[in-house]
C-alpha distance (Angstrom), angle and dihedral (degrees) to the residues before:
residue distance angle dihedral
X1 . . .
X2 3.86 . .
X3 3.58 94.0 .
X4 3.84 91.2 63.7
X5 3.77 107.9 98.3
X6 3.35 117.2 -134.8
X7 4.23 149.3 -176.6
X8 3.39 102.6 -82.7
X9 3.77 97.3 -149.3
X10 3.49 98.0 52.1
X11 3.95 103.7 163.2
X12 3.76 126.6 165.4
X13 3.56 96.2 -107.3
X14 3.93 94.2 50.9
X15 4.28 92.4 48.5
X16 3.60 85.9 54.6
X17 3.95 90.8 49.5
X18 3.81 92.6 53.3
X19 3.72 105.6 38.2
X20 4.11 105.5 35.0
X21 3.69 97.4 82.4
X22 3.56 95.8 175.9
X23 3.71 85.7 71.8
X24 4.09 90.0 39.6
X25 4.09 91.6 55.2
X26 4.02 109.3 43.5
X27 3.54 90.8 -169.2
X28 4.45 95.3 45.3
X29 4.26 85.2 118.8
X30 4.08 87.0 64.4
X31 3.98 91.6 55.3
X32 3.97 90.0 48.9
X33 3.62 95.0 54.7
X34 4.25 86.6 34.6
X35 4.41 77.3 60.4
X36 4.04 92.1 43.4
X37 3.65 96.7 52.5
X38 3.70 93.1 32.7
X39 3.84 92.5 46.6
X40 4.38 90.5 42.0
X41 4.02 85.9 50.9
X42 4.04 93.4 49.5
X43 4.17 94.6 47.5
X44 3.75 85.1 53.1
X45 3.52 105.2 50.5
X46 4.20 94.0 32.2
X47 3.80 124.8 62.4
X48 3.67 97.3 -105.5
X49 3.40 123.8 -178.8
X50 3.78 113.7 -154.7
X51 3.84 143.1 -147.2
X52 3.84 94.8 -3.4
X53 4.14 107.7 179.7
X54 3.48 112.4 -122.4
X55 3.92 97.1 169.0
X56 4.14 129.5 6.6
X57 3.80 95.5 -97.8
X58 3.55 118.2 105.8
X59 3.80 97.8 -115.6
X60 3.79 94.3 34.9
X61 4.15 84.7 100.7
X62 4.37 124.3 113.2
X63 3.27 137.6 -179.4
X64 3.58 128.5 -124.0
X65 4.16 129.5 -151.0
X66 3.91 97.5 -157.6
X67 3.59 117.2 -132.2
X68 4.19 119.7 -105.4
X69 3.86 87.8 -126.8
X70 3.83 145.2 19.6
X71 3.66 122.4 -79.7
X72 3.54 103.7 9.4
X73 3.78 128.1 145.1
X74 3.78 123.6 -75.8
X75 3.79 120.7 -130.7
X76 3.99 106.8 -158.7
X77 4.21 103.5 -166.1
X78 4.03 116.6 -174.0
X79 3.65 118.7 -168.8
X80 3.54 137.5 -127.8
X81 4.11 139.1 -130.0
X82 3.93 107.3 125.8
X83 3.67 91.7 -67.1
X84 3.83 78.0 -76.3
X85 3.92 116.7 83.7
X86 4.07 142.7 9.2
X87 4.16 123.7 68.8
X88 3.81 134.1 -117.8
X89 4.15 76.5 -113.3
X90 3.82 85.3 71.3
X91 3.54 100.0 55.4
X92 4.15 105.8 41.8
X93 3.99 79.8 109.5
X94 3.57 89.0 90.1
X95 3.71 98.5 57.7
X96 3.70 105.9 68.5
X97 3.87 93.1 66.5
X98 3.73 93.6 49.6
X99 4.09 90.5 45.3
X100 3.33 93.4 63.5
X101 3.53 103.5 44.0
X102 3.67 80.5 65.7
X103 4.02 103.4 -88.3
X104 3.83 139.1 137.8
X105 3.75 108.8 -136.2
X106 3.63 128.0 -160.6
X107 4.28 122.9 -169.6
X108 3.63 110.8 -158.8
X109 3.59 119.8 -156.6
X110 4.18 124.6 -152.3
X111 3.28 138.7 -160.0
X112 3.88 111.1 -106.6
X113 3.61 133.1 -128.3
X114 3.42 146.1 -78.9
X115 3.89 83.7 35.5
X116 3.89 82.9 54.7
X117 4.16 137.9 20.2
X118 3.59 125.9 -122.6
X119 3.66 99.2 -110.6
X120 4.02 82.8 57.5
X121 3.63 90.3 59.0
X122 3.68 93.7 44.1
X123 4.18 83.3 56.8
X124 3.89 81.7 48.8
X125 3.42 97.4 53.4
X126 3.93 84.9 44.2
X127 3.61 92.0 65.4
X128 3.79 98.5 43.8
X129 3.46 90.4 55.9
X130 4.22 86.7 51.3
X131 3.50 91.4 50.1
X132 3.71 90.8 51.0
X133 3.55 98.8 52.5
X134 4.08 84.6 47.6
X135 3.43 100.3 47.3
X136 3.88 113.3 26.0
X137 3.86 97.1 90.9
X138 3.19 90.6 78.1
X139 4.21 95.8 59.2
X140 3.51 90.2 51.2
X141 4.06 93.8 -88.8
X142 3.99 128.9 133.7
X143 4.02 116.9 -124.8
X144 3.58 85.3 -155.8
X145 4.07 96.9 62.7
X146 3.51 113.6 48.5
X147 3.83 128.7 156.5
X148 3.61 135.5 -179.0
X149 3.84 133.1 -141.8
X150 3.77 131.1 178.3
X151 3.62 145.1 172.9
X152 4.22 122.5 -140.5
X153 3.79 101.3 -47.8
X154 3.76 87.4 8.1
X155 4.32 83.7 51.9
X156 4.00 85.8 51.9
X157 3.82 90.3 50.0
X158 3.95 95.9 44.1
X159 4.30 82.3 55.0
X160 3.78 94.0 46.3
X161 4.13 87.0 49.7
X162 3.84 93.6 46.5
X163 4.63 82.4 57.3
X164 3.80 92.4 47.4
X165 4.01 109.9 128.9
X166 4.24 87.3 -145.0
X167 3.84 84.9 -172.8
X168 3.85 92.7 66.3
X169 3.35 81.8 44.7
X170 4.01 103.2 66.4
X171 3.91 104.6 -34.3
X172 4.02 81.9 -131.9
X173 3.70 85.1 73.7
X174 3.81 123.0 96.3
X175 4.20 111.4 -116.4
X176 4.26 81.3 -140.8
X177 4.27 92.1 47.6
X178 3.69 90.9 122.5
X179 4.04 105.3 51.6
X180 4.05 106.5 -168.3
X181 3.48 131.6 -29.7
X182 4.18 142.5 -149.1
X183 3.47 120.0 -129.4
X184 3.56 107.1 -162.0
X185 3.96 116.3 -165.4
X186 4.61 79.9 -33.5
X187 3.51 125.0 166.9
X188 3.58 126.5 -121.1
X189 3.90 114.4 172.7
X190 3.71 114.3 47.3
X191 3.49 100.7 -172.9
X192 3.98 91.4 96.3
X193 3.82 83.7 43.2
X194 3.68 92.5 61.5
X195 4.16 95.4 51.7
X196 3.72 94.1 38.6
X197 4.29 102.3 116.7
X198 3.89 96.0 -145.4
X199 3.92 88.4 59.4
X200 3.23 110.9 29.9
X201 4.31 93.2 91.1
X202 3.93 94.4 54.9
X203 3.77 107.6 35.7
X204 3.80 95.2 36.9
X205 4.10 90.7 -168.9
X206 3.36 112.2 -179.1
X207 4.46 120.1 -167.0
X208 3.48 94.4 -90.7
X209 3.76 96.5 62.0
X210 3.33 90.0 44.6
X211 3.49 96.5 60.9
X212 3.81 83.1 44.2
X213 3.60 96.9 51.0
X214 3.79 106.5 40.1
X215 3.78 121.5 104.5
X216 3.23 90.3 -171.4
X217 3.53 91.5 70.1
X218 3.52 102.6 40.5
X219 4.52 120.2 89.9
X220 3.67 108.0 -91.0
X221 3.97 104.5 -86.7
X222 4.14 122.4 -91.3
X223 4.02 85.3 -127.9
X224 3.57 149.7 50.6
X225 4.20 129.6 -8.1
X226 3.54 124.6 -88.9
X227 3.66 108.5 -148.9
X228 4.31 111.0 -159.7
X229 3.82 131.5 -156.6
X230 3.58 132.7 160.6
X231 3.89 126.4 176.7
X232 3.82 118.2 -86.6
X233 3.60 87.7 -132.8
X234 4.03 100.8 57.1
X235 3.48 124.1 101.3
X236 4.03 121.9 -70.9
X237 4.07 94.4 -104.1
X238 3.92 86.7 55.7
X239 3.45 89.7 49.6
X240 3.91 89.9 46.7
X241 3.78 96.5 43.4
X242 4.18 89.1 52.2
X243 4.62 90.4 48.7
X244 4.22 81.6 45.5
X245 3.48 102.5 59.3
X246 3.77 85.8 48.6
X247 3.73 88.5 48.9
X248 3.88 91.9 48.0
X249 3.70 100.2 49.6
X250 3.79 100.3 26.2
X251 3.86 128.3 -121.8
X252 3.92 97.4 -80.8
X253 4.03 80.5 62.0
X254 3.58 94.6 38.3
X255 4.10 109.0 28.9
X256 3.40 92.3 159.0
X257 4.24 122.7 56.6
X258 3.63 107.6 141.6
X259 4.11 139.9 151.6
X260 3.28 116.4 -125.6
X261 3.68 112.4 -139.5
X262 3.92 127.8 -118.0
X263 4.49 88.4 4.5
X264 3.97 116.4 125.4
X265 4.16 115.1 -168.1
X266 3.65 96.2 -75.8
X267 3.98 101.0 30.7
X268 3.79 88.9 61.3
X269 3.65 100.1 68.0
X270 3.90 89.4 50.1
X271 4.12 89.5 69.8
X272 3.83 85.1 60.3
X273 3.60 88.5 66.9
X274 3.83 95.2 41.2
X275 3.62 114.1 77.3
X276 3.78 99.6 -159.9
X277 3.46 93.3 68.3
X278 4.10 133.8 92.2
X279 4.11 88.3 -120.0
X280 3.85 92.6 51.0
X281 4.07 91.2 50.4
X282 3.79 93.7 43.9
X283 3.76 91.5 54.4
X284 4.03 95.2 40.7
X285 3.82 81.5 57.0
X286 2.83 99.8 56.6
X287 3.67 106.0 45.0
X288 3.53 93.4 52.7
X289 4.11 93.7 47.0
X290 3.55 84.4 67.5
C-alpha cells in the first residue's frame, strides 16, 4: 500500500468532489434513461434470455444475448454504480453491437451493498463468470474465449476477475478461463474509496477489505491483458486510478491505458455501444482475438 502515490490533501470535502459523479455531470439522469430506453429497445429486438440463476441468492441472476452461430466468442459486461445502485436491466444496450459482430454476451447481475460487501460481490462475479464458462455452449458461446468488460465498479470487478486463481477455484477450471479484460473508467485502490463521505454509509469498507479488494495491490495476473480507459473529461482520481493500474501491473499487463477524448463518467460507456467509435473497435478486437 505505501508505494501507491497519492493526493496529498485528501480532505473529505475534496473525495466527495472527485468521485460523486452525479454531482460532476449535471445532466448524469439523461444518460440513465438514454441506457433504459436504449437497453428496453435492444431486449426487444434481440433474443434475450433473462434472469438466468447463476447462484441461489436472489440477485445472483444474468442475462444472456445468444450468439448467431456456434462457437463464437463470449463478451462478459459487468455494470457499474458504486457497487451500490443500477441493474444488469440498465445496461443490455451494450449487447446489440457486440451480437452482431458475431458475439455471445452475458449481463451479470450482483447483489448491492450495504446488504452485501465488495469482496462478496467480487465472489459473485466469480461465480457468474463459472457459470458462463459452464453453460454458454449452449447459446452459441465458446468456453474457451471469454472476455470481460466493465464500467466504474463494474471496471473494478472486470480487474479483480482478470487476478482470479480459477484453479483454487474448482481445479476443473482453466487458470487462463477469463482471457483479457476492459476496464472502463475501473477502480483499483480503495483506500480513497473507504474515506470518501458520500460512500462511506452504503459500502461500509473497512481496511481489511480494502487490502482484499484492491487490484492495485495485488501481482500483475499470470493470464490475459487488461486493457484501461477512462474519459478525458472525468475527474483527476479517475484519471489517476486508470495510469495506476498500469503502473501496478506494468505495460506488458496493461498495453493499453488511454483517455478517451471529449467522454465524462457516464458518456464513456455509451461508445461501447457505438460501433463507429475508437472504444467500440478496441473492445470488438479484443473479444474476437480471444
Amino acid at each position: 500500500m505505501s508505494k501507491i502515490a497519492r493526493p496529498a490533501k485528501s480532505t473529505p470535502a475534496w473525495l466527495d468532489s472527485m468521485y460523486n459523479n452525479r454531482a460532476l455531470v449535471p445532466d448524469h439522469a439523461r444518460h440513465f434513461v438514454q441506457w433504459a430506453d436504449a437497453s428496453e429497445d435492444a431486449r426487444e429486438a434481440h433474443i434475450c434470455l433473462s434472469n438466468i440463476a447463476y447462484g441461489d441468492g436472489p440477485m445472483e441472476t444474468l442475462d444472456v444475448f445468444p450468439a448467431k452461430q456456434a462457437n463464437s466468442p463470449v463478451m462478459v459486461f459487468i455494470h457499474g454504480g458504486y457497487w451500490r445502485s443500477l441493474d444488469k436491466s440498465d445496461h443490455s444496450f451494450i449487447a446489440p453491437a457486440f451480437v452482431n459482430e458475431g458475439a455471445c454476451v452475458v449481463v451479470p447481475n450482483y447483489a448491492l451493498c450495504p446488504a452485501v460487501t465488495i469482496p462478496e460481490i467480487a465472489l459473485q462475479m466469480v461465480k457468474a463468470l463459472v457459470w458462463t464458462y459452464r453453460h454458454v455452449a449452449q447459446h452459441g458461446g465458446d468456453p474457451e474465449r471469454i472476455t470481460v468488460i466493465g464500467h466504474s465498479a463494474g471496471g473494478h470487478l472486470a480487474a479483480m476477475i482478470l487476478s482470479c486463481l480459477w484453479k483454487q477455484v474448482d481445479k476443473s477450471l482453466p487458470a487462463d478461463l477469463v482471457k483479457d479484460a476492459m476496464s472502463i473508467s475501473g477502480l483499483y485502490d480503495l483506500e480513497p474509496i473507504m474515506k470518501t463521505p458520500f460512500l462511506k454509509e452504503s459500502l461500509r469498507l473497512t481496511p481489511a477489505q480494502v487490502k482484499l479488494a484492491s487490484p492495485a495491490y495485488f501481482k500483475a495476473p499470470k493470464h490475459g491483458k487488461l486493457y484501461a480507459l477512462a474519459g478525458a473529461d472525468e475527474s483527476a482520481e479517475f484519471i489517476r486510478h486508470n495510469q495506476l493500474i498500469q503502473d501496478a501491473w506494468g505495460k506488458k499487463k496493461v498495453p493499453v491505458c488511454e483517455l478517451v477524448p471529449q467522454r465524462n463518467h457516464f458518456s464513456i460507456v455509451e461508445d461501447l455501444s457505438a460501433p463507429w467509435t475508437e472504444l467500440h473497435k478496441l473492445a470488438v478486437a479484443m473479444v474476437k482475438a480471444a
